[in-house]
N, C-alpha and C positions, 0 to 999 in steps of 0.2 A: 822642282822648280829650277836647280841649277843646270840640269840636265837641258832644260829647256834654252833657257839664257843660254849657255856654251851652244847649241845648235841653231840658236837664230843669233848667235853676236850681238847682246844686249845685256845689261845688267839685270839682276835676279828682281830688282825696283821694280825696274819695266816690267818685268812678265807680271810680278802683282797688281802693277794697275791696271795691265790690260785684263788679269783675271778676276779683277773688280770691277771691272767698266768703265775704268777713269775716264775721265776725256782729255787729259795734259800728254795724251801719246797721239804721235804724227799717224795719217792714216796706211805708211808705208811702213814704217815699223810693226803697228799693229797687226797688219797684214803677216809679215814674218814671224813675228809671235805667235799669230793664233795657226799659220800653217805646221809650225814646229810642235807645238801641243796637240796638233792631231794626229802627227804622224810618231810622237811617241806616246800617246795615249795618257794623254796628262790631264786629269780630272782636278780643280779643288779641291781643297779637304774641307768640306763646311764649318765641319766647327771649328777649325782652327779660325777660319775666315772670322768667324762669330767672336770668336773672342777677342779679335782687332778690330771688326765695325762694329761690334755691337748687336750686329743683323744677321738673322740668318737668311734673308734675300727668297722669303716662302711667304705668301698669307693662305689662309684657309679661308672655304667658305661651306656654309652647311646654308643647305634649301630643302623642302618636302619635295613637291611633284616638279623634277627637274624636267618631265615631259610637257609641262605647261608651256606656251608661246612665250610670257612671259619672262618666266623664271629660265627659262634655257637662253633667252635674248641677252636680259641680264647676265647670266651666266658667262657666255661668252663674251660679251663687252668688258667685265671683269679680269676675263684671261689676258684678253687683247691691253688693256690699259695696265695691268700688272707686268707681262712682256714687255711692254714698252719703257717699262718702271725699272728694267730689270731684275724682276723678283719672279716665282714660278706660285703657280695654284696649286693648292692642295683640297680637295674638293671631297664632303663629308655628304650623306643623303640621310634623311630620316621621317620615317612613315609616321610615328605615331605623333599625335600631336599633345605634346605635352614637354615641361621646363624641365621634367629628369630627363627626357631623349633629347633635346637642344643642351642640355650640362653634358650629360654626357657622349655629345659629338664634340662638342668645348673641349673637355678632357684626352679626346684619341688622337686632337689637331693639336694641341697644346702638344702633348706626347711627340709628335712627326717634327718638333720648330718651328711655329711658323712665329710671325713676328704679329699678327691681326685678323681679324677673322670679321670678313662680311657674315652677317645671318638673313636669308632672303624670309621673311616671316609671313609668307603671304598667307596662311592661315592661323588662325586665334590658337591659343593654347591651354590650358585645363586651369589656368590660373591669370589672373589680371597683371601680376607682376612678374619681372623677369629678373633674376639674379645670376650675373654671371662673375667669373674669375674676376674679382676688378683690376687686375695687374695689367688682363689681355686689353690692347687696343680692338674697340669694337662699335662696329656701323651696323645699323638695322637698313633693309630697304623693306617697300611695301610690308609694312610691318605698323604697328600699336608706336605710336608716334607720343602716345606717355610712358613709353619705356625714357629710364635715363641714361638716353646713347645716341651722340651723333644718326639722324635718319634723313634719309631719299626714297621719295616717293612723288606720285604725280599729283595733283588738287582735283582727286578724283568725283569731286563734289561740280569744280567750275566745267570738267569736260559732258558732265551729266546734265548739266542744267545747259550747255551749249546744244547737245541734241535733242533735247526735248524741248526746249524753246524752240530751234527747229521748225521741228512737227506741226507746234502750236499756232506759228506764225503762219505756216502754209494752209491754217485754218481747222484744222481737225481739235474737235471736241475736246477730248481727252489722248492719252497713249497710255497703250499696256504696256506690261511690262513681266518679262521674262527673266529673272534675276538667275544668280548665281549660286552655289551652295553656302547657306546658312552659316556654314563656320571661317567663311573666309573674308576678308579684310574689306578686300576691292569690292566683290559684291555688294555686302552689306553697306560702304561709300551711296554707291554706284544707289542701290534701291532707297535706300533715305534721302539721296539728291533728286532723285524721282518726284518720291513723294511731294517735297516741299517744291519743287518746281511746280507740279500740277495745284498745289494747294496755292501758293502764291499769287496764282494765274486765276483762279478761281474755278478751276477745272476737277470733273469728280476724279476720286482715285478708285479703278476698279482692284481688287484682289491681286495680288500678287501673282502672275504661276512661277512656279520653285524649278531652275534648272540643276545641272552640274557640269556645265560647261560645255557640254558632248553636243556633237548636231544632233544625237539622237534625244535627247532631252529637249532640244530647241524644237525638234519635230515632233512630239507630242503632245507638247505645250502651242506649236501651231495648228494642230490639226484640230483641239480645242478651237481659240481662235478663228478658226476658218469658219468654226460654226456659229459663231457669233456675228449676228448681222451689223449691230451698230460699232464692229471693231473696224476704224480704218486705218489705224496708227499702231505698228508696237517697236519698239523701241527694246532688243536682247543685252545683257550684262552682255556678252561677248562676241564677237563676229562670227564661234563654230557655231554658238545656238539661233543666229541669226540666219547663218543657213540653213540648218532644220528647218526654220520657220518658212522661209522661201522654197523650200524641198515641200511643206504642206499644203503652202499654200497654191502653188504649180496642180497639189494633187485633186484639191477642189475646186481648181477654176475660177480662183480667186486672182484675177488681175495684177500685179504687183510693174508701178505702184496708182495704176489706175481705179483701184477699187480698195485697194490699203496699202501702205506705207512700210516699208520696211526699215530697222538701221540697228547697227550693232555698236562694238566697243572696240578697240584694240590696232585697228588698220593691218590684220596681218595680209601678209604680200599677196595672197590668192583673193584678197576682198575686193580688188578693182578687176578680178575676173570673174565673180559671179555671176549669176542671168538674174535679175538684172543687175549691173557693179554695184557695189553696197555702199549705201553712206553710212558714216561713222564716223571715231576719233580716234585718232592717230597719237599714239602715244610712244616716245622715243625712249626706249628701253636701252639703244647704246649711249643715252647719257648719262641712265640712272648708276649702269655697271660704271663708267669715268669717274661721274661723281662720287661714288661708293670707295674707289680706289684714291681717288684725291684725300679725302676726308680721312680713310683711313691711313694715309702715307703724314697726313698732317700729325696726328698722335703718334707711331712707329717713330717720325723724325722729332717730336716733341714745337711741334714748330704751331699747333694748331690755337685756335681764338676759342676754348671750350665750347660746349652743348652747339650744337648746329643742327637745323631741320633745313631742310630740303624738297621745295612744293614744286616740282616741273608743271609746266602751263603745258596738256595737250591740246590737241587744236582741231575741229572738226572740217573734215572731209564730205562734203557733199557729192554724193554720186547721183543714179540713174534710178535707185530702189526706193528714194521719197519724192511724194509731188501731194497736190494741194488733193482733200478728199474728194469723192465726188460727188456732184452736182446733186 
């Protein structure tokens, strides 16, 4: 650090705030400082850092299928608002679903410093309750919302009953329904809001069919469907099984949405390019990762108002894939 300061002509003060991020340094100064530290190859020491603020300027996050649309959205939202935060990600994966593989990715994050640890919980786990570190500050997102811990999630109930109200308005009987895998959070939401929608409405509820989020799941579960005459509404937990279904129904000559109705979940960015563009609900996952990093910056800094839930309102998209049944 002194090394530094003698080569940019500032005192050893300045180069620590500018190696903490202060904001009380001029934007010409700082300029000089951070050039002088790259050209002698001058890194922080973290924990030293640590034991003056407190922080080691790290949070962790542990998720299951980081390949989900979802959970990679979030994900990255998370990065981007923690960078901004100036703190870096440390980023934990884990398959099985259960509270010893969520403890102990707790444990290997805890191990690395981080200062908080988002948990993306979008599937259920082998137990109703969750126990973690209680020292570590920590946010659930799409996760069991009777955990006792700060959570962010959408009101996957209000986005459900907006598309299948929908449907119901443009006159059709009933809507199917192509749900999600069984052990997962949104799904499970998403088909109960279903139900009591059509139930409400006074409308029958046909059989579930069982996806797992794959277009190829949507497309067998369509090609079902296709064969059922009086289906002219179905309504997929997600916009890949919603294209399966569209991919089915293309294959039988099934009109879409002149002879049934198509519409999914989630608005991912190819869903206003399907044949035909797909209606759905559009759900803002770079809030949920801001919010997830606010909430959790509120505990790390001690600054926060306890227990906080978090219901984002998504909002439905009408496209080209629903229209009234026919005649």
């Amino acid at each position: 650090m002194a090394e530094v300061a003698a080569k940019a002509g500032v005192s050893s003060q300045t180069v620590s705030r500018v190696a903490n991020n202060h904001d009380n340094v001029d934007e010409t100064t700082r300029a000089k400082v951070l050039a002088a530290m790259q050209e002698l190859g001058y890194r922080p020491n973290a924990a030293a850092r640590a034991l003056v603020t407190g922080k080691f300027g790290a949070i962790g996050v542990v998720s299951f299928d980081v390949g989900a649309h979802g959970n990679a959205r979030t994900l990255g939202a998370i990065a981007d608002a923690a960078r901004e935060a100036g703190f870096s990600v440390n980023f934990m994966g884990i398959r099985a679903q259960t509270e010893a593989a969520v403890r102990q990715a707790f444990r290997h994050l805890m191990l690395q410093s981080v200062d908080g640890i988002v948990l993306i919980e979008s599937q259920m786990l082998d137990t109703p309750s969750l126990h973690l570190p209680p020292t570590m500050p920590v946010v659930v997102a799409d996760g069991d919302t009777g955990h006792q811990y700060p959570n962010v999630d959408f009101d996957q109930a209000r986005g459900t009953q907006s598309v299948v109200g929908h449907l119901l308005e443009l006159g059709h009987r009933t809507v199917h329904h192509v749900s999600g895998p069984s052990d997962s959070f949104a799904a499970r939401r998403r088909a109960e809001a279903w139900e009591r929608t059509l139930v409400a409405s006074g409308a029958p509820v046909h059989p579930t069919l069982h996806g797992d989020w794959t277009p190829e799941s949507g497309y067998l579960a369509g090609r079902t469907l296709a064969q059922t005459p009086d289906a002219t509404a179905v309504f997929a937990a997600n916009d890949q099984m919603a294209l399966g279904v569209l991919r089915a129904m293309h294959e039988a000559g099934r009109d879409v949405p002149g002879e049934i109705s198509v519409a999914g979940f989630d608005d991912v960015p190819e869903a206003r390019f399907f044949e035909p563009p797909l209606t759905t609900v559009h759900q803002d996952f770079d809030a949920v990762g801001r919010h997830c990093v606010t909430l959790l910056l509120e505990q790390i800094e001690r600054r926060g108002s306890g227990l906080r839930r978090l219901a984002l309102e998504p909002t439905l998209v009408v496209r080209a894939s629903t229209g009234p049944p026919p005649a």
